[in-house]
ZADO-1210 file (C-alpha; in nm, 4 decimals, padded with zeros to 6 digits):
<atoms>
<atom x="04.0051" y="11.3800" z="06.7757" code="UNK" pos="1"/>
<atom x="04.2077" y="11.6015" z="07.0375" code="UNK" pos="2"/>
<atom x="04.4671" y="11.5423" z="07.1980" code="UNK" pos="3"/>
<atom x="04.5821" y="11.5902" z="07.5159" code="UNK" pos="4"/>
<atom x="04.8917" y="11.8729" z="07.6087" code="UNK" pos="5"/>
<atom x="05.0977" y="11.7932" z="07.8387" code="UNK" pos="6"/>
<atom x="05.1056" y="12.0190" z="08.1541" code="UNK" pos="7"/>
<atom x="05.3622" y="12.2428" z="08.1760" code="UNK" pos="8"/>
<atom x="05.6477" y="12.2033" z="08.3899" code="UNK" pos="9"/>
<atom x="05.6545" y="12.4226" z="08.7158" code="UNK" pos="10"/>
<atom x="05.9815" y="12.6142" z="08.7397" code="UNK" pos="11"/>
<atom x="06.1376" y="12.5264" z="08.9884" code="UNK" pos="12"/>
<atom x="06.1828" y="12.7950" z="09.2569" code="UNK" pos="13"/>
<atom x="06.5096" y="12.8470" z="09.4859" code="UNK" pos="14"/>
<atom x="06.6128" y="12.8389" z="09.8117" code="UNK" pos="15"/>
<atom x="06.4964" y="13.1392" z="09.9812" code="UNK" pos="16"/>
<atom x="06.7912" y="13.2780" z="10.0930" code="UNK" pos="17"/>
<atom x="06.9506" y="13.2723" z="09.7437" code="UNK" pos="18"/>
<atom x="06.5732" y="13.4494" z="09.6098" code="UNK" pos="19"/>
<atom x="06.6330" y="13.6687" z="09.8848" code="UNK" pos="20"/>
<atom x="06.9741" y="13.7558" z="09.7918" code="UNK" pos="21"/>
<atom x="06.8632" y="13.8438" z="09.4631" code="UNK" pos="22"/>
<atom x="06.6716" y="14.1316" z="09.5242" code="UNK" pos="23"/>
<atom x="06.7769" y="14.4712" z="09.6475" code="UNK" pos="24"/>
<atom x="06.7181" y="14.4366" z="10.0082" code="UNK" pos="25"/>
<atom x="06.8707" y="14.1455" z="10.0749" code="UNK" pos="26"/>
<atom x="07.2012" y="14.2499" z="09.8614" code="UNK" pos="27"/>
<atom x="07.1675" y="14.5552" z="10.1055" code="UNK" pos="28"/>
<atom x="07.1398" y="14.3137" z="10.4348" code="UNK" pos="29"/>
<atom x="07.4159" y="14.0806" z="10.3080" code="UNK" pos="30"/>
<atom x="07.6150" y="14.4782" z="10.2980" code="UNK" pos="31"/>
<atom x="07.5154" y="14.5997" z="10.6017" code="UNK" pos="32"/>
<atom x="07.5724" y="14.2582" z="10.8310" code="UNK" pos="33"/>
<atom x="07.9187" y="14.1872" z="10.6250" code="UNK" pos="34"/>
<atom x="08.0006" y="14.5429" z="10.6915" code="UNK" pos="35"/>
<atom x="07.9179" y="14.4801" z="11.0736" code="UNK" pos="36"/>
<atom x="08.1638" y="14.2063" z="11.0572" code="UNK" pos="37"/>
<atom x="08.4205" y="14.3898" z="10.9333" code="UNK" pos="38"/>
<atom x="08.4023" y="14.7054" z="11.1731" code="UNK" pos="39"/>
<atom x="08.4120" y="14.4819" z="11.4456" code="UNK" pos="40"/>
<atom x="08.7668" y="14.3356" z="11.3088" code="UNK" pos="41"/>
<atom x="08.8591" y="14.6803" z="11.2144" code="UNK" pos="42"/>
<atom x="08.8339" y="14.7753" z="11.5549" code="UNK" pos="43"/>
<atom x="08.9426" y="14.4892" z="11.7801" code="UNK" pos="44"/>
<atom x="09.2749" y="14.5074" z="11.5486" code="UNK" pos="45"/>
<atom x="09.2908" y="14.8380" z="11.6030" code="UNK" pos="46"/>
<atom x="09.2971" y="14.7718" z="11.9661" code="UNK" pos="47"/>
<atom x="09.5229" y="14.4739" z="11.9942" code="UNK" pos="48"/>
<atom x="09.7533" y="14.7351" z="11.7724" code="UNK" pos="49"/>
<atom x="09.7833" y="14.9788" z="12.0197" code="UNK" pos="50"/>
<atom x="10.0118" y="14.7811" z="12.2788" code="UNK" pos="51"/>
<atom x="10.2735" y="14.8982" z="11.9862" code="UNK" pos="52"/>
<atom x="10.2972" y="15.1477" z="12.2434" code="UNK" pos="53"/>
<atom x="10.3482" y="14.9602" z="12.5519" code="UNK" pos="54"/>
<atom x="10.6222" y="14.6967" z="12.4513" code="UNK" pos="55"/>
<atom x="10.7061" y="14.4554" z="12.2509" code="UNK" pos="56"/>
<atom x="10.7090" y="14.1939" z="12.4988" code="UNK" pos="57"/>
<atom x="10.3131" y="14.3502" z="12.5095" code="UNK" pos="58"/>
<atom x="10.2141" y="14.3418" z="12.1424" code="UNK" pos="59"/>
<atom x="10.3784" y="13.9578" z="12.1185" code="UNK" pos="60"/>
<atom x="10.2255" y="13.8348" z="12.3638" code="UNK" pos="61"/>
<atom x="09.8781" y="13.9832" z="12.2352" code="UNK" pos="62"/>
<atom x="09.9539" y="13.8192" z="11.8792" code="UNK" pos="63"/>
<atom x="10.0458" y="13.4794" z="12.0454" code="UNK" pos="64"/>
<atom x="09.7387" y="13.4821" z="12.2488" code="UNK" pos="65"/>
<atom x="09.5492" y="13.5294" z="11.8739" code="UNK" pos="66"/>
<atom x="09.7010" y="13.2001" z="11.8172" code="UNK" pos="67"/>
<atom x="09.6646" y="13.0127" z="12.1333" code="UNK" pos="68"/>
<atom x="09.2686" y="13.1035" z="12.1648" code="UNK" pos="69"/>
<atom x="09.0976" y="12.9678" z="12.3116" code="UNK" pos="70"/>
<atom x="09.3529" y="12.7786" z="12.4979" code="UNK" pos="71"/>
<atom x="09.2845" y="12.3884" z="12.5518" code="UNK" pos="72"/>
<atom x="08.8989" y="12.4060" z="12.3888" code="UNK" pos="73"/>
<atom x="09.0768" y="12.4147" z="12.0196" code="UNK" pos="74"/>
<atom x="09.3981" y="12.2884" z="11.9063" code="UNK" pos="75"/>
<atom x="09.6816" y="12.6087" z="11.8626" code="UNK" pos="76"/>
<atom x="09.5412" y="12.8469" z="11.5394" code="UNK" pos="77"/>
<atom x="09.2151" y="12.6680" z="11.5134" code="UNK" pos="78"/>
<atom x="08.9932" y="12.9389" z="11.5739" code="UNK" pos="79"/>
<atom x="09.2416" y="13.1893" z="11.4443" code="UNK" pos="80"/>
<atom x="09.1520" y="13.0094" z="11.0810" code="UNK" pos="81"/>
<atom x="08.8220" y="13.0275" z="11.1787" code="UNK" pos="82"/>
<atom x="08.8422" y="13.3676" z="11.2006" code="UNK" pos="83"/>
<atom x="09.0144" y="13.4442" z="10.9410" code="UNK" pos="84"/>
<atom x="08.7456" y="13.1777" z="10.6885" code="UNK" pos="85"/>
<atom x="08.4320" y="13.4191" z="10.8297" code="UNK" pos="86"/>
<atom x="08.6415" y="13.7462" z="10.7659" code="UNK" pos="87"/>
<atom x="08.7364" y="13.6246" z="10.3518" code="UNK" pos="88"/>
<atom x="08.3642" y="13.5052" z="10.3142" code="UNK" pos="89"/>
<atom x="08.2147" y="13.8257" z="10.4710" code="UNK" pos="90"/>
<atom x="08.4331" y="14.0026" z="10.2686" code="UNK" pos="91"/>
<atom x="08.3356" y="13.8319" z="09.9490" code="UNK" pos="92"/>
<atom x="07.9705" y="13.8440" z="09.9936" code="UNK" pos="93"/>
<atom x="08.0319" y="14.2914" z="10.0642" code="UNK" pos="94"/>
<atom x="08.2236" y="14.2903" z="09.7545" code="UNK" pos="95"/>
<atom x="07.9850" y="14.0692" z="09.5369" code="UNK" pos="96"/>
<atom x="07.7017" y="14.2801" z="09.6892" code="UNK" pos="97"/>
<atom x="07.8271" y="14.5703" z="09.6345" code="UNK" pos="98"/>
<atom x="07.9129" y="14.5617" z="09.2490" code="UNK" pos="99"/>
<atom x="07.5510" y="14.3455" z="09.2044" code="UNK" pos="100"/>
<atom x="07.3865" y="14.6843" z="09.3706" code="UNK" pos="101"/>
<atom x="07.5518" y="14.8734" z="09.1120" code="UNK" pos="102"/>
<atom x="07.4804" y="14.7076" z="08.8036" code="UNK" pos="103"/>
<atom x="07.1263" y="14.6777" z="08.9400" code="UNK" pos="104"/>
<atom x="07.0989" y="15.0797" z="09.0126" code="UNK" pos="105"/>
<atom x="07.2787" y="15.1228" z="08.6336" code="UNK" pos="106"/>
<atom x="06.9603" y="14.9561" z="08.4738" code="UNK" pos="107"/>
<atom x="06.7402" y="15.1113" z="08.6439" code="UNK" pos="108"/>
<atom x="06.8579" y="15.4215" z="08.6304" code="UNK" pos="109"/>
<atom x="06.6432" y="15.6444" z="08.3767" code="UNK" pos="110"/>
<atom x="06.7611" y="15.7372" z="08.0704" code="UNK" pos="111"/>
<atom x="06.6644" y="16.0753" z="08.1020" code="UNK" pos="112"/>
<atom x="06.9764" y="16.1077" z="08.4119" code="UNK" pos="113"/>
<atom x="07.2296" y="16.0410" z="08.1622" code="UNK" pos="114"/>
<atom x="07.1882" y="16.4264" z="08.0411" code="UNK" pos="115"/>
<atom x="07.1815" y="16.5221" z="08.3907" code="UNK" pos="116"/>
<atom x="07.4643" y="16.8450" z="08.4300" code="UNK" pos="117"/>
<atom x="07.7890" y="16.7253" z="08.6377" code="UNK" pos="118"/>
<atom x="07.7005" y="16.9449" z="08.9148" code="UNK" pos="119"/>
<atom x="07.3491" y="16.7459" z="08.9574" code="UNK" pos="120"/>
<atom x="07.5785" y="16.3994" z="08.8764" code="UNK" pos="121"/>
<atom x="07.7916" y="16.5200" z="09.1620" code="UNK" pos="122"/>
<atom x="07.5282" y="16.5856" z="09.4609" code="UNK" pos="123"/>
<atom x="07.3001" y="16.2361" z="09.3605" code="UNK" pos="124"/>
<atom x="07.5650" y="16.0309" z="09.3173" code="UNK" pos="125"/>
<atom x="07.8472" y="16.1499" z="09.5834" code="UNK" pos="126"/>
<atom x="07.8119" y="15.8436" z="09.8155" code="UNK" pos="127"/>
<atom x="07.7920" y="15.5933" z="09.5958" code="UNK" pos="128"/>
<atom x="08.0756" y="15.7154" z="09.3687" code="UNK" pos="129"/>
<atom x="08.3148" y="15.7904" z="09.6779" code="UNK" pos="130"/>
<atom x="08.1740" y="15.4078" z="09.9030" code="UNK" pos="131"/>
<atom x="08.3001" y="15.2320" z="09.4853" code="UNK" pos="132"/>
<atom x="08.6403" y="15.3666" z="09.5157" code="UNK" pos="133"/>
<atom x="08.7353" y="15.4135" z="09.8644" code="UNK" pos="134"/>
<atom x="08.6405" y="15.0146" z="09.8633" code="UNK" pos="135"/>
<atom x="08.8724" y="14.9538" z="09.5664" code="UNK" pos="136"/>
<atom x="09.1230" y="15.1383" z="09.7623" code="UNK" pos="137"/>
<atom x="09.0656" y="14.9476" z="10.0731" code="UNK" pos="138"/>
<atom x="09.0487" y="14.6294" z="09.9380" code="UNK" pos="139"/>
<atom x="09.4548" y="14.6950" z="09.7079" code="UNK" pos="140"/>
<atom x="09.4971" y="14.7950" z="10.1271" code="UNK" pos="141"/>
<atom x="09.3876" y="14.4526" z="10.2352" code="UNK" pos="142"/>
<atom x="09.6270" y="14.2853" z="10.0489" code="UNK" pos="143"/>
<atom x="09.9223" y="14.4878" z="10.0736" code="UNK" pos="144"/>
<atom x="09.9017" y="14.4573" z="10.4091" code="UNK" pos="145"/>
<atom x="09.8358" y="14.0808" z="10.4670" code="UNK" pos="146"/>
<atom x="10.1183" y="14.0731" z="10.2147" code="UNK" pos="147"/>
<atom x="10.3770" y="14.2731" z="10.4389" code="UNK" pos="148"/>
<atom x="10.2571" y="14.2203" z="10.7930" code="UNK" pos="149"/>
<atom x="10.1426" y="13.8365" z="10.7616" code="UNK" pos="150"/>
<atom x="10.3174" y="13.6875" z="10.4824" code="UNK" pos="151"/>
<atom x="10.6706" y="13.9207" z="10.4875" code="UNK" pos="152"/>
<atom x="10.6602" y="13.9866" z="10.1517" code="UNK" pos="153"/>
<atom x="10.6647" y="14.3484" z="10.2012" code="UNK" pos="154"/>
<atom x="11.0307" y="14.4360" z="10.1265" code="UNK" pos="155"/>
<atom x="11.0866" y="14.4915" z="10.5229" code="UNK" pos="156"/>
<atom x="11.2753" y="14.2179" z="10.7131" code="UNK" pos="157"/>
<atom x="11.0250" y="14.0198" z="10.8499" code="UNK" pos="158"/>
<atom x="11.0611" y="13.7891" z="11.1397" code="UNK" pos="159"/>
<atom x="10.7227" y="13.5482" z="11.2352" code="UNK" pos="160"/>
<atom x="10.5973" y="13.6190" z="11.5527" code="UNK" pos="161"/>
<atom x="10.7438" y="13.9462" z="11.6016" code="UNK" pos="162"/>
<atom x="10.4432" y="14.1530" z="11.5601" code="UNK" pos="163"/>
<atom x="10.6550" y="14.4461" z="11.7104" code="UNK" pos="164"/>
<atom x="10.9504" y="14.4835" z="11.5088" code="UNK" pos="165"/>
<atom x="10.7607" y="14.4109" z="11.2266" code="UNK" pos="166"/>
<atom x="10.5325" y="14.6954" z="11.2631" code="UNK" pos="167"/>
<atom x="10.7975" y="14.9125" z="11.3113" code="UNK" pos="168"/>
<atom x="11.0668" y="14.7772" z="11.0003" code="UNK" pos="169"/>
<atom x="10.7743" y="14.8355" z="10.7823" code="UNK" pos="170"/>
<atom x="10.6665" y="15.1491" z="10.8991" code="UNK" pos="171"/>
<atom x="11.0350" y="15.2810" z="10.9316" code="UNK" pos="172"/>
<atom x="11.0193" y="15.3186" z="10.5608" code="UNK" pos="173"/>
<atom x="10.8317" y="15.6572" z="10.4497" code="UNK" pos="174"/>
<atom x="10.6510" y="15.5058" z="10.1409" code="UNK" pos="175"/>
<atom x="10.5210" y="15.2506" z="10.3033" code="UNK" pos="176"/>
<atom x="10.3717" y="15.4748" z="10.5737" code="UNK" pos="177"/>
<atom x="10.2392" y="15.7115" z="10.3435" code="UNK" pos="178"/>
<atom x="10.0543" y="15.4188" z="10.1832" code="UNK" pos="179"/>
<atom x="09.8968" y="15.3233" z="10.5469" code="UNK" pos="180"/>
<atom x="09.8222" y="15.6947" z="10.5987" code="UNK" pos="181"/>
<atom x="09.6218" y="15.7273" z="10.2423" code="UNK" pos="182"/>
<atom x="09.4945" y="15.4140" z="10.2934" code="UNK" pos="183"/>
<atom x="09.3168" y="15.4595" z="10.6472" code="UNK" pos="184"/>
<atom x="09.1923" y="15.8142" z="10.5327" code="UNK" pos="185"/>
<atom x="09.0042" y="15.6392" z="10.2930" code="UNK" pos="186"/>
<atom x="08.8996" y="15.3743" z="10.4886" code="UNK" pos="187"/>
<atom x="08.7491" y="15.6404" z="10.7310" code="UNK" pos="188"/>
<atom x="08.5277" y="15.8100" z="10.4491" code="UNK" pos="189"/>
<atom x="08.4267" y="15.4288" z="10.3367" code="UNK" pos="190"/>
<atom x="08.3180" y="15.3673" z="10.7182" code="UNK" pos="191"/>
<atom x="08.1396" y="15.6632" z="10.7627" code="UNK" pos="192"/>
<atom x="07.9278" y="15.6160" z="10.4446" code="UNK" pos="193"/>
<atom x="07.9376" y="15.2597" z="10.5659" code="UNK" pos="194"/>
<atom x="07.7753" y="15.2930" z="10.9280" code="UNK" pos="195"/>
<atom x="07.5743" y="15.5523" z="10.8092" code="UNK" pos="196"/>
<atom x="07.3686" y="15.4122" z="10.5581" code="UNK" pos="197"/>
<atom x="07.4024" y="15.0224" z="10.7499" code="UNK" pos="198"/>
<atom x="07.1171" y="15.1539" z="10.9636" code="UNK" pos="199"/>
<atom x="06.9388" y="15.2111" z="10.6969" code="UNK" pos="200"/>
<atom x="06.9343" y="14.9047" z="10.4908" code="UNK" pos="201"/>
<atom x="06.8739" y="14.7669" z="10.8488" code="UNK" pos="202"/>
<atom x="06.5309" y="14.9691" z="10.8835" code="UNK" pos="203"/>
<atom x="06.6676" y="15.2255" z="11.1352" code="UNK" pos="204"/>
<atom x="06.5629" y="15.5495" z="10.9357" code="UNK" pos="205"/>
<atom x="06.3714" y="15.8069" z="11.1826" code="UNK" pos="206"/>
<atom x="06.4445" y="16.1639" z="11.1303" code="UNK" pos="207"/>
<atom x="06.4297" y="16.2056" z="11.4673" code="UNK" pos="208"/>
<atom x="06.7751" y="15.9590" z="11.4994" code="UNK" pos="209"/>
<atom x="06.9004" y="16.0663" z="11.2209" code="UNK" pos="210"/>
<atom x="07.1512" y="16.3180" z="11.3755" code="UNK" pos="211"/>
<atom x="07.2596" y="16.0667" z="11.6061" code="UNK" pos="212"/>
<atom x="07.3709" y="15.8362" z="11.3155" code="UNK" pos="213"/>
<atom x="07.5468" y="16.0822" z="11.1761" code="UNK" pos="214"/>
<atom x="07.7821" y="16.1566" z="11.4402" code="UNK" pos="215"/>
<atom x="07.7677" y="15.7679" z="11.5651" code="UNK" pos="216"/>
<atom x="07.9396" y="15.6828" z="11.1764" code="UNK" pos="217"/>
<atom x="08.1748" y="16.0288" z="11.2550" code="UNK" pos="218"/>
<atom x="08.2589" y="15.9211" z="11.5679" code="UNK" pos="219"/>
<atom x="08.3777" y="15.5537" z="11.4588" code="UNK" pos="220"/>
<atom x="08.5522" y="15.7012" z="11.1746" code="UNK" pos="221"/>
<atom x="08.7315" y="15.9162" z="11.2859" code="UNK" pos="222"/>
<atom x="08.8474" y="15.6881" z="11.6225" code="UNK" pos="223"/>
<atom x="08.9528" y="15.4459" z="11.3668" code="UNK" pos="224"/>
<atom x="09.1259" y="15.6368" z="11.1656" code="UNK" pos="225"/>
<atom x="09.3500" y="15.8537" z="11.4678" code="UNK" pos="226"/>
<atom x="09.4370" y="15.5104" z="11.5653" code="UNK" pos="227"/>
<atom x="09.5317" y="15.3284" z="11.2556" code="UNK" pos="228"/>
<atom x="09.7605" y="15.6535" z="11.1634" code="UNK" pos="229"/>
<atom x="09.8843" y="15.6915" z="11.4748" code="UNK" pos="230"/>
<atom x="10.1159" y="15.3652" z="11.4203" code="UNK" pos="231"/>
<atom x="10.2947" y="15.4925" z="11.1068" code="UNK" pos="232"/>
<atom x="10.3312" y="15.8388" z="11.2535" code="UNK" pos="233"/>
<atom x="10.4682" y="15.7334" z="11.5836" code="UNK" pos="234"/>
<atom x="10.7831" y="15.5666" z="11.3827" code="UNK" pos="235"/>
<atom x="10.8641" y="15.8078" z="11.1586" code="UNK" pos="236"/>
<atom x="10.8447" y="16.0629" z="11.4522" code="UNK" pos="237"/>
<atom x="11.0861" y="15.8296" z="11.6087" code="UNK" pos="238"/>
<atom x="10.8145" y="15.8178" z="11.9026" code="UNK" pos="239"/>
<atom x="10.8276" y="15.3753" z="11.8979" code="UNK" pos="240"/>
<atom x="11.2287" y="15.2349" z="11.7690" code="UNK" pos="241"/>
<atom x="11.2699" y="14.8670" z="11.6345" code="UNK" pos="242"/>
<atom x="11.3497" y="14.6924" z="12.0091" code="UNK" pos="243"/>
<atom x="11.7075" y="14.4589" z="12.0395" code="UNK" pos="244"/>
<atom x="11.5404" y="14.0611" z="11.9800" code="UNK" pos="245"/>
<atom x="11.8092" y="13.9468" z="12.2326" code="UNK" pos="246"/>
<atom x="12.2501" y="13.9208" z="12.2525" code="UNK" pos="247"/>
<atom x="12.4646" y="13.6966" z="12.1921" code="UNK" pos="248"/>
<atom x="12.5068" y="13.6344" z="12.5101" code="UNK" pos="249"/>
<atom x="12.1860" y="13.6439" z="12.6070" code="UNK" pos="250"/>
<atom x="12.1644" y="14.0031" z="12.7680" code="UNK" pos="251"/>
<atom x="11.8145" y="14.1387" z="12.8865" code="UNK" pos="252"/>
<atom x="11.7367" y="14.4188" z="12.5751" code="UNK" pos="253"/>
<atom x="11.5976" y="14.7348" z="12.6357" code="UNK" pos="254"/>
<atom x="11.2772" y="14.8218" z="12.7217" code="UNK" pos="255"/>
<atom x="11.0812" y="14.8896" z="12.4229" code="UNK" pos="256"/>
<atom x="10.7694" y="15.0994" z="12.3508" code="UNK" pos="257"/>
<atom x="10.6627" y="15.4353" z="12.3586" code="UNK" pos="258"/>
<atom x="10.8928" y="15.7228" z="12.4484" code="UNK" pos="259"/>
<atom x="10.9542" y="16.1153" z="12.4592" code="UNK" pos="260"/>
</atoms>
């Protein structure tokens, strides 16, 4: 007599976001729209950074109005920690992309490219090899620089809520503003590679565009990058001095900010 089997068991399938995630394109979405994020930070703190060169009074109040925003809608920091929760997860996800992508291109790489010369290593794998590193570089960056700007545990004496003297105490020192110059160099060539090949993973591949691109990723490279140096530069040119807090006796300081 037979008997029966019992059916077998239907796997289970996930969410599709997570199956979604899993494969190539999305890892390459999740890259491109984390990347988004982070330009747009990259930029509106490059921004905010540049009253460094109006006053301190300037630059303060611009870093207390970070705080304060949006006013009575949200208690004081509220949507500062917001912020700041969006830019770590976006962050994350671009890192854990990123290395997924390139265990994923290792396996299916043929075998027949491991013999390849170094000169034909060098032209196929260029971008990839320079995004891996200049990332690795920019993300030591990340937290040397929440470390001495945010947390004033950069070896510069750091006073809370004195964005302006800060800046300039830890830039004073010529190490340290080496570091930001290397650093922002390579955070240009990590951009350009970035924004360039974003609009790709997004779809946005026409040879007829494809010029534009180029010199769209150029051009927000290179604006970044003049203006993130520009800080370091500036005080070891002796262009922007560390500004008097305040007397005694309560004296008016001088007017800080930029000067010739």
């Amino acid at each position: 007599m037979a008997t029966a089997t019992a059916p077998a068991k239907r796997k289970r399938e996930l969410p599709w976001p997570i199956t979604f995630y899993r494969s190539a394109v999305g890892k390459k979405w999740v890259m491109a729209i984390s990347g988004v994020v982070g330009l747009g930070f990259v930029v509106v703190h490059m921004i905010g950074n540049l009253k460094l060169y109006l006053s301190r009074e300037e630059i303060n109040l611009y870093g207390e109005a970070l705080r304060e925003f949006p006013k009575h809608l949200l208690p004081r920091t509220v949507f500062l920690w917001i912020t700041r929760v969006v830019l770590v997860l976006a962050l994350a996800v671009h890192v854990h992309a990123a290395a997924s992508l390139t265990r994923m291109n290792a396996r299916a790489r043929p075998r027949n490219q491991q013999y390849q010369s170094p000169r034909d290593y060098q032209v196929a794998n260029y971008a990839s090899r320079t995004m891996r590193w200049t990332g690795i570089i920019v993300l030591l960056f990340i937290g040397f620089h929440l470390l001495d700007l945010t947390w004033g545990g950069g070896g510069a004496d750091f006073e809370r809520g004195d964005a302006y003297n800060n800046l300039v105490r830890s830039f004073d020192r010529p190490l340290v503003a080496a570091v930001y110059v290397v650093a922002n160099l390579a955070l240009g060539v990590h951009l350009f590679h970035g924004v360039w090949s974003m609009f790709q993973s997004l779809g946005v591949n026409n040879p007829r565009i494809n010029k534009a691109r180029k010199r769209f990723a150029q051009s927000v490279a290179a604006i970044i990058v003049i203006g993130n140096i520009s800080f370091p530069i500036a005080v070891q040119a002796g262009w922007v001095d560390e500004a008097c807090v305040g007397t005694e006796h309560g004296e008016p300081c001088e007017p800080s900010g930029l000067k010739f």
